[in-house]
C-alpha positions, 0 to 999 in steps of 0.5 A, a space after each residue: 464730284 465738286 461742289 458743297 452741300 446744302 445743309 452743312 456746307 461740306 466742300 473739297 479740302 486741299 493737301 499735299 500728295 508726298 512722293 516716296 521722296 517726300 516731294 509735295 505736289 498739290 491736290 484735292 480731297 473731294 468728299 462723297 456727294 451724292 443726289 438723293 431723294 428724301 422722303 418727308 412725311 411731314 410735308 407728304 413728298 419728296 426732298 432732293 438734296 445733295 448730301 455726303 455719304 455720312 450725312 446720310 447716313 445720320 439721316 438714316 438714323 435719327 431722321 430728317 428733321 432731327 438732322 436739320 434741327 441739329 444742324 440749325 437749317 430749315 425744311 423750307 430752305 431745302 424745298 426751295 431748290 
């Protein structure tokens, strides 16, 4: 899945894939996208964003808010898809 994130700006990165003969051939690293549904109970409903799997999962564990704090993002930017 192509694309970039809302919140952190994740993006594919590119490389080389080497042969067993070490020939270089170009190709895409595309991070773990997801569409997920977030609840937020400080506006009472729901967010849905597009967020890798490791950002979730820090979601997961210090929360929403504290994740977009960290990250310098406001909750408006993200309701206002």
């Amino acid at each position: 899945m192509a694309g970039k994130t809302k919140i952190t700006g994740v993006k594919p990165q590119f490389g080389n894939a080497r042969s067993f003969s070490m020939r270089a051939t170009r190709r895409k690293f595309n991070p773990n996208i997801q569409n997920k549904r977030i609840y937020v109970p400080e506006i009472n409903d729901f967010v849905q964003v597009r967020i890798t799997v490791s950002e979730l999962k820090t979601i997961d564990k210090i929360g929403l808010q504290a994740f977009l704090d960290r990250r310098g993002v406001t909750l408006k930017s993200l309701i206002g898809n």
